[in-house]
C-alpha positions in Angstrom: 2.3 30.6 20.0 0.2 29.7 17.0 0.5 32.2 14.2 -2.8 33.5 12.6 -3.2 35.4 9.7 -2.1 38.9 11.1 1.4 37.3 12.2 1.9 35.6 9.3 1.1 38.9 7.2 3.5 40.4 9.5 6.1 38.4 8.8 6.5 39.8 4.8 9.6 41.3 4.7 10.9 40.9 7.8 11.5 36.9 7.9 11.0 34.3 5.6 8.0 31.8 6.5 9.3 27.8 6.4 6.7 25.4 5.7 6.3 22.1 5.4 3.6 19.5 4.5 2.6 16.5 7.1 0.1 14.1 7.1 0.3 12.5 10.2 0.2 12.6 14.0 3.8 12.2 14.3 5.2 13.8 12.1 3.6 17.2 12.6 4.7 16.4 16.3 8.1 16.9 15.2 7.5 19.6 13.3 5.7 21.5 15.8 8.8 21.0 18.3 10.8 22.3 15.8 9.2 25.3 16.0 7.8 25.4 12.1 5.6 28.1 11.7 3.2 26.4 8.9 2.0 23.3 8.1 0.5 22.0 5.2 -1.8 19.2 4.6 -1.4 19.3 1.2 -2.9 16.9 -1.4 0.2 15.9 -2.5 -0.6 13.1 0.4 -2.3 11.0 -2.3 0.7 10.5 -4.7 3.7 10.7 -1.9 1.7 8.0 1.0 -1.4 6.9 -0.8 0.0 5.6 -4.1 -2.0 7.7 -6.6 -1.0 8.6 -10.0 -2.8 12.3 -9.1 -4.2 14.4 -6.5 -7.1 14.4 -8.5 -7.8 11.0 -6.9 -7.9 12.9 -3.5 -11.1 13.0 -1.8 -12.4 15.7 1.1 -13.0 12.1 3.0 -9.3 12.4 2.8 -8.6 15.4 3.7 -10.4 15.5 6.4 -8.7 12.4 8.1 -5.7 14.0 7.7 -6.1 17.5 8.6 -7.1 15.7 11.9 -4.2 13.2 12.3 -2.3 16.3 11.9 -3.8 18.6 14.0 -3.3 16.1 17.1 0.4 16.3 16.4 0.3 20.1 16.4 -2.2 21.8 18.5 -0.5 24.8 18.3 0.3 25.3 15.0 -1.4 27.3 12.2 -2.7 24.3 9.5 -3.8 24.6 6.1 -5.9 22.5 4.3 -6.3 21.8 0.8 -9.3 22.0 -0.4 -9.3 19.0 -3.2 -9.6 18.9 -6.6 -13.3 19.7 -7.6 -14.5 20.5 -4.0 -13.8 24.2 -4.9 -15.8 24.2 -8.0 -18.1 26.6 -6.8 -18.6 29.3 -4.2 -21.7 27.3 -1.9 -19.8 23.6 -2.4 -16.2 25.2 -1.5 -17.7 26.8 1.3 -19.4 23.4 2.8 -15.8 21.7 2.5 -14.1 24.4 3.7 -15.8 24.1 6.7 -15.2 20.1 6.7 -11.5 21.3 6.7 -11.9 23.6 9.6 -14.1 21.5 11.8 -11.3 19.1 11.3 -8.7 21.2 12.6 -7.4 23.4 9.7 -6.5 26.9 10.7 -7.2 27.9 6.6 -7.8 26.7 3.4 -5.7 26.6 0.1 -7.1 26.4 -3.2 -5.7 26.5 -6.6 -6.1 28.4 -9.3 -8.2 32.1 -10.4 -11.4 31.1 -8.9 -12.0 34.7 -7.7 -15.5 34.4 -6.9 -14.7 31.6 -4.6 -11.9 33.2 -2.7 -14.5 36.3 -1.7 -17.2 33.7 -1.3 -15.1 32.0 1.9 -13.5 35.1 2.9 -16.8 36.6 3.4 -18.0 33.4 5.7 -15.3 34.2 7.9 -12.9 31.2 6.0 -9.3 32.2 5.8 -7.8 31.4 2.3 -4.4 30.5 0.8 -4.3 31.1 -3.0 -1.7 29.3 -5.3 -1.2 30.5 -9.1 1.8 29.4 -11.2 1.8 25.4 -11.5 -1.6 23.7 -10.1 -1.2 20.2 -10.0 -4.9 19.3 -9.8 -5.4 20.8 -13.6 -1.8 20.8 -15.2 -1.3 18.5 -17.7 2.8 18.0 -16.7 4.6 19.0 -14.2 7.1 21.3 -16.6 7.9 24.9 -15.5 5.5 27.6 -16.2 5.4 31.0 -16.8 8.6 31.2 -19.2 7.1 32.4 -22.1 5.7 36.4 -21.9 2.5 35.3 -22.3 2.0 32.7 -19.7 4.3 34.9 -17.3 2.2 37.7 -17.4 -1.4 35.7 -16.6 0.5 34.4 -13.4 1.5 37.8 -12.5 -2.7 38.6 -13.1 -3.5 35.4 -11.2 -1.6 36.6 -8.3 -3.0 40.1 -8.0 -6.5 38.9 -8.9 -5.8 36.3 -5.9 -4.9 38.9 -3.4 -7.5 41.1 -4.4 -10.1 38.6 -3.7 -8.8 38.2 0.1 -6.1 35.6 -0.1 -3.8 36.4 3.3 -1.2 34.0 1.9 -0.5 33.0 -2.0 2.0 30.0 -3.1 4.0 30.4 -6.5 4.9 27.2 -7.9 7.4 25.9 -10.9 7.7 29.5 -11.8 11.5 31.1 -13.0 12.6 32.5 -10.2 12.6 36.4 -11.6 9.1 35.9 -12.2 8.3 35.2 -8.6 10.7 38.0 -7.4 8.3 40.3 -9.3 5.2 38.8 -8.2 6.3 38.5 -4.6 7.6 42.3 -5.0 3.9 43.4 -6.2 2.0 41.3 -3.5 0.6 42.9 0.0 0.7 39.6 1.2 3.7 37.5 2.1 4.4 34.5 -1.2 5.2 31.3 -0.6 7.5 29.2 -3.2 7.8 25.9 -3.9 10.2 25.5 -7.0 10.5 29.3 -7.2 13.3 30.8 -6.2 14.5 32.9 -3.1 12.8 35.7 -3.3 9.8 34.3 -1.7 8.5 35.7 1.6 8.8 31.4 2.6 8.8 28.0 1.3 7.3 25.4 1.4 8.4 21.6 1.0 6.8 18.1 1.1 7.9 16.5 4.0 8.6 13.0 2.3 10.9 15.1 0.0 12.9 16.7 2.6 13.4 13.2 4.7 14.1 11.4 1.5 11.0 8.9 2.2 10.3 7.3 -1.6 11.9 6.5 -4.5 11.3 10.0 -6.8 11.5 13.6 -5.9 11.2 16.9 -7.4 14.5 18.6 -9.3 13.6 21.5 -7.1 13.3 19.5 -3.9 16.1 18.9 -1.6 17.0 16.0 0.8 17.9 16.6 4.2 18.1 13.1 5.0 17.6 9.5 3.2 14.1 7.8 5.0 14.2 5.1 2.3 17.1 3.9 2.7 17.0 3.6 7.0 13.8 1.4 6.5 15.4 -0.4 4.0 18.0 -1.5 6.6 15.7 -1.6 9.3 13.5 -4.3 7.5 16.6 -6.4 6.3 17.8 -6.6 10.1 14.7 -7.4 11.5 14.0 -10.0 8.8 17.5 -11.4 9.3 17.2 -11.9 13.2 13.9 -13.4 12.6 15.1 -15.9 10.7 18.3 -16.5 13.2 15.5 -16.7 15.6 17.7 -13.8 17.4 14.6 -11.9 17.5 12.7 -11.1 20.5 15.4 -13.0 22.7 17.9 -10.5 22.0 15.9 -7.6 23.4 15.1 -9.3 26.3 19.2 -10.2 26.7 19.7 -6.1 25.8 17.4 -4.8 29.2 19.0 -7.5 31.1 22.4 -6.0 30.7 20.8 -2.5 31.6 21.6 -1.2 27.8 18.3 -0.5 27.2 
């Protein structure tokens, strides 16, 4: 069953929503038959596959390729798409990529930041829309965690509501102290989702080449279920060294002649 945005409103306070970011057709076929709920196509794709130094250098092109990719994988899975940095930047141009996103496949859009007036402006075309307040890596200048001091905490906590209000079904809270999203998440209608926020989220969400391990940097507040990296490093050194033993292909035909294969 794919989840819509009723279900996954449903779902607040009764059991946390996992996510997780793919990018392409396979993965999100595993994903899918693992039975996550979410997926993501986040922009992160352009630092963690396509070697940027910033999503900013993400393009709707993009996007849209990848929503689709994704969306072959997982046919029955509710997608987001990110809308990317400056395709939001006002109500009529957010609303004509939005719609690039959903012809592609998307389910919804996510956009960062308090741009109220283009929330309502999507929601009102019939666009489902996933706010995120707290750290917005299109506009941040670091990647440090926000909303420690009083001052920044509280325009999060105004972010947030200011999100919902506008017709956000969904809002993820990034980087924040954890007590900080407890409160948000405790004032919200609709479910949170954390990345780098604690426990008291409604979810979480984490990018996929985090959770496999695939690269060579993650996030403090990432975890690693596995080690990627490290299984194509050996995969690569033992196919390089068979070539050059001229091992390889004979020894594959030698392995389905002894019925091993």
């Amino acid at each position: 069953m794919k989840y819509d945005v009723d279900s996954l409103g449903k779902m607040k306070n009764v059991i946390p929503i996992a996510m997780l970011t793919a990018y392409t057709c396979p993965v999100a076929r595993c994903l899918e038959n693992a039975g996550i709920p979410v997926i993501l196509v986040g922009d992160t794709v352009g630092m963690v596959e396509m070697g940027f130094e910033s999503t900013r250098d993400v393009t709707i092109e993009h996007m849209q390729y990848h929503v689709g990719a994704v969306r072959r994988g997982a046919p029955n899975t509710h997608i987001i798409g990110d809308l990317p940095y400056n395709s939001d930047r006002d109500p009529d141009v957010a609303l004509l990529n939005a719609r690039r996103l959903i012809d592609a496949g998307a389910d919804s859009v996510k956009l960062e930041g308090p741009k109220y007036d283009v929330i309502s402006h999507l929601v009102a075309n019939g666009i489902a829309v996933v706010g995120h307040t707290g750290l917005t890596p299109q506009t941040a200048e670091n990647f440090k965690k926000v909303g420690v001091a009083e001052e920044d905490a509280k325009r999060i906590r105004e972010e947030a509501i200011g999100i919902e209000k506008s017709g956000a079904f969904m809002i993820v809270l990034e980087h924040i102290p954890s007590h900080l999203a407890e409160l948000i998440t405790a004032s919200l209608k609709v479910p949170s989702i954390g990345i780098g926020a604690g426990s008291a989220c409604d979810g979480q969400v984490l990018v996929i080449n985090d959770a496999v391990g695939l690269g060579d940097y993650w996030p403090p507040f990432s975890k690693q279920y596995a080690h990627a990296s490290k299984v194509i490093l050996e995969v690569a050194e033992s196919f390089s060294r068979e070539v050059q033993r001229r091992e390889f292909p004979d020894n594959i035909v030698k392995l389905n002649a002894s019925g091993k294969s």
